[in-house]
PASE-364649 format. One record per residue (C-alpha): residue number from 0; residue in one letter; x, y, z. Coordinates in Angstrom, 3 decimals. Last residue first. Example, Ala and Ser with C-alpha at 12.3 -4.5 7.8 and 13.67 -1.06 7.14 Angstrom:
<nodes>
<num:1	residu:s	X:13.670	Y:-1.060	Z:7.140>
<num:0	residu:a	X:12.300	Y:-4.500	Z:7.800>
</nodes>
This chain:
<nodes>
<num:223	residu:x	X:15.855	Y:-0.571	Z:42.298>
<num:222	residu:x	X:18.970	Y:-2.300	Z:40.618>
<num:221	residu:x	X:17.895	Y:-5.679	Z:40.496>
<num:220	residu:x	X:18.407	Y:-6.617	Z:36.863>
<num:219	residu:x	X:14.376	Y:-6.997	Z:36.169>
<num:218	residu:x	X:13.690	Y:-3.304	Z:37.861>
<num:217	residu:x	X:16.627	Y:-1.771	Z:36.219>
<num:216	residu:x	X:14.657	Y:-2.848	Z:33.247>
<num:215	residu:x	X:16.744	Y:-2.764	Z:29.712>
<num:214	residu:x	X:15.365	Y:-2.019	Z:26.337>
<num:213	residu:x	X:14.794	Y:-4.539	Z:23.869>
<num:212	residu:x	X:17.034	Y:-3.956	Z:20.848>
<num:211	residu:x	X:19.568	Y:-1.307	Z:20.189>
<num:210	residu:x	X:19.406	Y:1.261	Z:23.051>
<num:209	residu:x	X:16.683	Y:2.247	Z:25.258>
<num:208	residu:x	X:17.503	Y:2.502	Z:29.537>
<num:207	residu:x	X:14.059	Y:1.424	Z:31.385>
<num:206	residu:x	X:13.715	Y:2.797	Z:34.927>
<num:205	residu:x	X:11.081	Y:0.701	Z:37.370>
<num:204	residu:x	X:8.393	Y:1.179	Z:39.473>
<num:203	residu:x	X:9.802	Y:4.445	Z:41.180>
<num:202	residu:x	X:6.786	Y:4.852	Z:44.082>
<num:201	residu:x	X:5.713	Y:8.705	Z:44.932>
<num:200	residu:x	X:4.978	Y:9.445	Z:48.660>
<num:199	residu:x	X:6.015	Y:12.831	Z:48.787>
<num:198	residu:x	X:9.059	Y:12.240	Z:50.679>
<num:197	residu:x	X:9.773	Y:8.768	Z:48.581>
<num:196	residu:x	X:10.129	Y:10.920	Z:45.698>
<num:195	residu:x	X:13.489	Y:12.532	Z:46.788>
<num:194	residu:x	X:14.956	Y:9.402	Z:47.708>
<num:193	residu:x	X:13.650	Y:7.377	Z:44.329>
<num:192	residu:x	X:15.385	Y:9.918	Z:42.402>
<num:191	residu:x	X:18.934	Y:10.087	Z:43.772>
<num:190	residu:x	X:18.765	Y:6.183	Z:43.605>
<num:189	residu:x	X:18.020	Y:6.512	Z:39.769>
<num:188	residu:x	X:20.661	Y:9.509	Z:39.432>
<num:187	residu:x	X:23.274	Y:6.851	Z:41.100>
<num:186	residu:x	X:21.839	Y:4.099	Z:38.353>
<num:185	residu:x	X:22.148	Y:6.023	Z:35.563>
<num:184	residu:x	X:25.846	Y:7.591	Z:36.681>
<num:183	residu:x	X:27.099	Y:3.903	Z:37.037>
<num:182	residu:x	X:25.924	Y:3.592	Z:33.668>
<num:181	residu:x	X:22.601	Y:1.416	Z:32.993>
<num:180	residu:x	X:23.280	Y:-0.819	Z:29.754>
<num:179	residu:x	X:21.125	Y:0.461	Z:26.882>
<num:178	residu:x	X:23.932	Y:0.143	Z:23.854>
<num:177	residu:x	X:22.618	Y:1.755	Z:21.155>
<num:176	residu:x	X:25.548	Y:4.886	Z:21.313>
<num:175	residu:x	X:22.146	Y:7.374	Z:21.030>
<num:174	residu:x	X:21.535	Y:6.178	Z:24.854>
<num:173	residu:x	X:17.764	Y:6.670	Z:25.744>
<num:172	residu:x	X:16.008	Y:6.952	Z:28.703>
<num:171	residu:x	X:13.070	Y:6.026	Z:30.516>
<num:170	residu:x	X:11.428	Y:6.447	Z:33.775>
<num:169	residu:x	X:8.056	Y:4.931	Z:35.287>
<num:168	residu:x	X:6.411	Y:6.816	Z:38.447>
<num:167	residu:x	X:3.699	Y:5.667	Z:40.805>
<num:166	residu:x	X:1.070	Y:8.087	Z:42.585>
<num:165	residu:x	X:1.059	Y:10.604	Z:40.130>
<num:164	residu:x	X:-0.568	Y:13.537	Z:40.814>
<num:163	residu:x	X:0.104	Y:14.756	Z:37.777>
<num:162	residu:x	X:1.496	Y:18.072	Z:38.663>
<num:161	residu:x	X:2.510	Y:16.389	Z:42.014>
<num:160	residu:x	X:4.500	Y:14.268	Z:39.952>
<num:159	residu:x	X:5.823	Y:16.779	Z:37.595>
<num:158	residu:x	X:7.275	Y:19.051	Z:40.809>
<num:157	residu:x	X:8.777	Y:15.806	Z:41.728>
<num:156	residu:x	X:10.828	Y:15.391	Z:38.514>
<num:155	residu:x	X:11.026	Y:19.261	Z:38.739>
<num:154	residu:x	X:13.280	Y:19.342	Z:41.738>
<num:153	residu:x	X:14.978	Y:15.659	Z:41.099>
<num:152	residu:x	X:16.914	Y:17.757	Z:38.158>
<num:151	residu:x	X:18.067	Y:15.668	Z:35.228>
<num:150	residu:x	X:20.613	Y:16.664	Z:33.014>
<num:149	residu:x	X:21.080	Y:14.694	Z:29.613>
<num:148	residu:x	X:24.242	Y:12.992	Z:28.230>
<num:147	residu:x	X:26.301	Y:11.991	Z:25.363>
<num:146	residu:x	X:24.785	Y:13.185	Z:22.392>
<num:145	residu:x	X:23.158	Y:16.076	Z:23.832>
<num:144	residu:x	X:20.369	Y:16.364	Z:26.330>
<num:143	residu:x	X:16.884	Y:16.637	Z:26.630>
<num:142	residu:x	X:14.698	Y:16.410	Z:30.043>
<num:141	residu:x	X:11.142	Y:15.966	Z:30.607>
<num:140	residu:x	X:9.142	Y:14.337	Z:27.989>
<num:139	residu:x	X:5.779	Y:13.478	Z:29.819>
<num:138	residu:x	X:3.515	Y:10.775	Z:29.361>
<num:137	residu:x	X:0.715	Y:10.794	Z:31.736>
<num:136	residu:x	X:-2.114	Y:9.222	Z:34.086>
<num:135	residu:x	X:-0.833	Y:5.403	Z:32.948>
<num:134	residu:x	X:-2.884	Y:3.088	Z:35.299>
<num:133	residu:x	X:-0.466	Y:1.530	Z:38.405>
<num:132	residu:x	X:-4.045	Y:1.400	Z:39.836>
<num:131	residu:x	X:-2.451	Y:4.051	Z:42.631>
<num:130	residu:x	X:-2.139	Y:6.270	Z:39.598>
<num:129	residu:x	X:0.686	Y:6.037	Z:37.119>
<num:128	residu:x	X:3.067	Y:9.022	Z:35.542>
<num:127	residu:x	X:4.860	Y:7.608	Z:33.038>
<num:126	residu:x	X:8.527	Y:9.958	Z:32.984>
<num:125	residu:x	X:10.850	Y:10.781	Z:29.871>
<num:124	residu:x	X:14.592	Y:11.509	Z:29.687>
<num:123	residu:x	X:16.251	Y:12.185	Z:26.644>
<num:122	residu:x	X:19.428	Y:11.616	Z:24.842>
<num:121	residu:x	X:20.287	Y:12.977	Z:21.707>
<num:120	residu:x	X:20.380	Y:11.340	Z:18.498>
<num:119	residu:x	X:16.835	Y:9.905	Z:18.562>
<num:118	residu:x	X:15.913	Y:6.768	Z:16.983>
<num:117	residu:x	X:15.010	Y:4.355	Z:20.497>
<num:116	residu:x	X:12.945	Y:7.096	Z:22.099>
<num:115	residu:x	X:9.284	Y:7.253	Z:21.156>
<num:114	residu:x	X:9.301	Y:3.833	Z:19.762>
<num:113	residu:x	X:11.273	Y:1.860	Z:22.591>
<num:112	residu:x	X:9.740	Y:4.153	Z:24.971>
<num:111	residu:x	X:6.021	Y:2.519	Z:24.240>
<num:110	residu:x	X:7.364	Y:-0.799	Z:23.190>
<num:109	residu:x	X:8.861	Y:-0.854	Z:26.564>
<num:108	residu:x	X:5.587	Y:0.245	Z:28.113>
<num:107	residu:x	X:3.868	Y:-2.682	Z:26.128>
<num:106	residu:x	X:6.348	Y:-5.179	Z:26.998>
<num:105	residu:x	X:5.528	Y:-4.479	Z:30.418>
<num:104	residu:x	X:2.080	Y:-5.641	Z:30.396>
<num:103	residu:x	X:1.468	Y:-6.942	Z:33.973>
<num:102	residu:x	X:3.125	Y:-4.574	Z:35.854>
<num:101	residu:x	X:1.373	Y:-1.511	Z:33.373>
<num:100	residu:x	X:-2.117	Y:-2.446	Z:34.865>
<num:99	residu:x	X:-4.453	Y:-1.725	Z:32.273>
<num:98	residu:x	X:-6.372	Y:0.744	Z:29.747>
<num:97	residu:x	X:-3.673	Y:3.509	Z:30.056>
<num:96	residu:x	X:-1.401	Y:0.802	Z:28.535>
<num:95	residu:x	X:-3.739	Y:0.826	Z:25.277>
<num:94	residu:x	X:-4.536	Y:4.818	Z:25.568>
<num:93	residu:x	X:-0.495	Y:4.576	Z:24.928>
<num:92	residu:x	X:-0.139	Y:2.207	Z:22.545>
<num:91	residu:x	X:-3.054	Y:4.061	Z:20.381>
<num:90	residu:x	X:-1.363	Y:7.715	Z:20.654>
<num:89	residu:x	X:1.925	Y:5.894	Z:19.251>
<num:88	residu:x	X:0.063	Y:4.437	Z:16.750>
<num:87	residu:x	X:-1.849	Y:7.545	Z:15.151>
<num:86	residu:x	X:1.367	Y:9.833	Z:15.790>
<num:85	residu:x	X:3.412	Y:7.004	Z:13.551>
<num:84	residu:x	X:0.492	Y:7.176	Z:11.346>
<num:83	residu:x	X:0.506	Y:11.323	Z:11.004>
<num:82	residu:x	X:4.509	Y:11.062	Z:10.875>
<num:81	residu:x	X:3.710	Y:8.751	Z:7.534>
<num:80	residu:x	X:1.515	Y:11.160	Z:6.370>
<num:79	residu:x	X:3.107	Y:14.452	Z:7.037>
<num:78	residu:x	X:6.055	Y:12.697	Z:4.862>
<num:77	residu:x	X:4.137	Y:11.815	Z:2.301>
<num:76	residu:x	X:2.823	Y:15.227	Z:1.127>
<num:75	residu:x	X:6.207	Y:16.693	Z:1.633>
<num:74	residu:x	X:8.083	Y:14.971	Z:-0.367>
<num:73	residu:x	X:9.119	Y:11.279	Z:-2.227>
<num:72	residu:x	X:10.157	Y:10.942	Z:-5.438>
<num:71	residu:x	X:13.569	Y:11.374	Z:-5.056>
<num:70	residu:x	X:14.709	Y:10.208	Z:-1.467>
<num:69	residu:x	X:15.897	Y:13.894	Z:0.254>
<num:68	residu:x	X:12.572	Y:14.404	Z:1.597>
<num:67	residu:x	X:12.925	Y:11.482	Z:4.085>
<num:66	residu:x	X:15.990	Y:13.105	Z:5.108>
<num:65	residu:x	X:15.064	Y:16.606	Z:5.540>
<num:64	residu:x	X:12.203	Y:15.822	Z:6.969>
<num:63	residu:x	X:13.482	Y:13.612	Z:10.283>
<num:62	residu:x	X:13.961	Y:9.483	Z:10.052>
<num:61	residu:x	X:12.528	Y:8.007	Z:12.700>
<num:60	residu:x	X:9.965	Y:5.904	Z:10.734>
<num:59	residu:x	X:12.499	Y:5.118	Z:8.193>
<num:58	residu:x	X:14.840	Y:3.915	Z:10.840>
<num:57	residu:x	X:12.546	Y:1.467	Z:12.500>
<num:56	residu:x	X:11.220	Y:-0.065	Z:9.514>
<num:55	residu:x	X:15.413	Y:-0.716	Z:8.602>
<num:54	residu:x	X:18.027	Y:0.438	Z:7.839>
<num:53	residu:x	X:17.328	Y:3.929	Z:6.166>
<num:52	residu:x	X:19.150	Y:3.414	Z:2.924>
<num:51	residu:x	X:18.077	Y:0.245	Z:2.180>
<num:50	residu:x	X:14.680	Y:0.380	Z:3.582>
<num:49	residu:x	X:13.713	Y:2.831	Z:1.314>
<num:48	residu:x	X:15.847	Y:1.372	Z:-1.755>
<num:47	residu:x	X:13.371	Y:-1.757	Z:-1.038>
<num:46	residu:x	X:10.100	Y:0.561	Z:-0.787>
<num:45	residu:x	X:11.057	Y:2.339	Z:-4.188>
<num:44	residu:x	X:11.413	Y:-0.832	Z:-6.106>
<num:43	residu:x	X:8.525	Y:-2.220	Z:-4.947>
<num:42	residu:x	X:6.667	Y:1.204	Z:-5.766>
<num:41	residu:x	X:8.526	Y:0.754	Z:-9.625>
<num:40	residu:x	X:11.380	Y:2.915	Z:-10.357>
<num:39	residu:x	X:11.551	Y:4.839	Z:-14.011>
<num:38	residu:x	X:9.115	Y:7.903	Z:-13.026>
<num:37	residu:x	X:8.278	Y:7.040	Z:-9.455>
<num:36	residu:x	X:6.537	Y:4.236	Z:-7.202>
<num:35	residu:x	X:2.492	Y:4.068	Z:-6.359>
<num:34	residu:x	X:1.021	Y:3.420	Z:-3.304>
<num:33	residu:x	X:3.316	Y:4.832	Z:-0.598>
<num:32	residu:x	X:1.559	Y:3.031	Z:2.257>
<num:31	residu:x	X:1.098	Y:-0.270	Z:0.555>
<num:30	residu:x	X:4.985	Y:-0.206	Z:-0.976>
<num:29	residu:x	X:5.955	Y:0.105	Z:2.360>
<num:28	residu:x	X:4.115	Y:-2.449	Z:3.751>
<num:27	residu:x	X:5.416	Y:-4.671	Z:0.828>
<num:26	residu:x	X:8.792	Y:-3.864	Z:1.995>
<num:25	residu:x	X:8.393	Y:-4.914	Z:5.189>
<num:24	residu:x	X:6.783	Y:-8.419	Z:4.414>
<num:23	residu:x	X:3.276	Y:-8.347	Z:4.242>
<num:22	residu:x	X:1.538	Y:-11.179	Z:5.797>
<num:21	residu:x	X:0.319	Y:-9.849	Z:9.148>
<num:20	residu:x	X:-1.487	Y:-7.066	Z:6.895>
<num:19	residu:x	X:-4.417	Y:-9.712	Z:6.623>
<num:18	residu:x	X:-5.099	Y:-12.256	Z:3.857>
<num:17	residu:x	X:-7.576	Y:-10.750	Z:1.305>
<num:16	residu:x	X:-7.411	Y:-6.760	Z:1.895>
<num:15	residu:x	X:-3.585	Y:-7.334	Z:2.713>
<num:14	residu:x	X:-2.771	Y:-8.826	Z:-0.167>
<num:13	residu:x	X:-5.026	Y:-6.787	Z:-2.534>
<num:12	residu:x	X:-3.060	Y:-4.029	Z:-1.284>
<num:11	residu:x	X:0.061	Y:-5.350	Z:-1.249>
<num:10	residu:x	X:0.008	Y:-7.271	Z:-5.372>
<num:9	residu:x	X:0.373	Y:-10.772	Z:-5.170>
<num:8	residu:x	X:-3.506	Y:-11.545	Z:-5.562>
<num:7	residu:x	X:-3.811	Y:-9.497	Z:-8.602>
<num:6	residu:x	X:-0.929	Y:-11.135	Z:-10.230>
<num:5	residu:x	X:1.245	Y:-8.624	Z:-10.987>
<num:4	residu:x	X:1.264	Y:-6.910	Z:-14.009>
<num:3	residu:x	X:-0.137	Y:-3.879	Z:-12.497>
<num:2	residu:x	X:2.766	Y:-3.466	Z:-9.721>
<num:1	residu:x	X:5.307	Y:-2.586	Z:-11.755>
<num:0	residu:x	X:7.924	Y:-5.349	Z:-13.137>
</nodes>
């Protein structure tokens, strides 16, 4: 059935208008964003196959041109769009955790990560810079690796922080294989870290490893 024979108060749009995006289920979010469906395949139609073949929200938002491009019906046009909202949200998250004091809002900084890094097929490490305020100065990609691995030089980890002239640092990385617990190597390049940047004064708050699901603290298992 397309979309004009619904009832008008059924239909995503009016939905969300009248009741509040909170009630959209992912496929009607979906459908709201794309706004109309192709020749033969309704826009509800559409967003299911879309998060059929992509997993999930998640996936489709991480999902690179070539890929999104490959769904018929869909191009270009949309594409820019939807990596213009992820940009949008991703910009607003962070000016949100600049706004506060990080150690009291750390699901926000693992939502943060979680959504830049969680989707990638390489790993890659990324620093928060804070201020003395433990206020978010910077985000800064800094180091990207393969499938496997990433190599991370203490040398221009403190370089950055004097860059920023951070007095706090966050670090996150991201293991393609979904499974975020820290390897013996994480946590040895984590010690590594916190010696160099205790010479200049810098504070590691915490190192968050992104995999499938929430991502882990080595702050909350002990391991700073």
């Amino acid at each position: 059935m397309t979309l004009t024979r619904w009832p008008a108060q059924e239909r995503p749009r009016e939905k969300l208008l009248t009741r509040g995006e909170h009630v959209l289920s992912d496929t009607e979010l979906i459908a709201a964003f794309l706004g109309r469906g192709t020749r033969g395949k309704p826009v509800m139609e559409l967003s299911r196959d879309l998060l059929a073949h992509f997993g999930d929200l998640a996936g489709l938002l991480a999902a690179d041109h070539k890929a999104f491009c490959s769904i018929p019906g869909l191009g270009p046009v949309k594409f820019v769009q939807l990596r213009a909202v992820l940009e949008i949200c991703r910009r607003a998250l962070l000016a949100e955790s600049a706004e506060r004091d990080v150690l009291t809002s750390p699901d926000c900084v693992r939502r943060f990560v979680s959504l830049k890094l969680r989707h990638l097929e390489h790993e890659e490490f990324v620093c928060l810079f804070l201020d003395n305020k433990h206020r978010v100065i910077e985000f800064r990609e800094m180091f990207r690796g393969t499938l496997t691995s990433a190599s991370v030089y203490p040398r221009e980890v403190v370089k950055a922080c004097l860059q920023a002239n951070a007095a706090a640092v966050i670090f996150a990385h991201n293991h393609p294989s979904g499974v975020a617990d820290p390897s013996d190597a994480d946590i040895a390049l984590t010690e590594k870290l916190k010696q160099a940047l205790a010479l200049i004064d810098v504070r590691v708050l915490d190192h968050l490893v992104v995999g499938e699901g929430t991502p882990v603290s080595f702050a909350e298992r002990g391991l700073m």
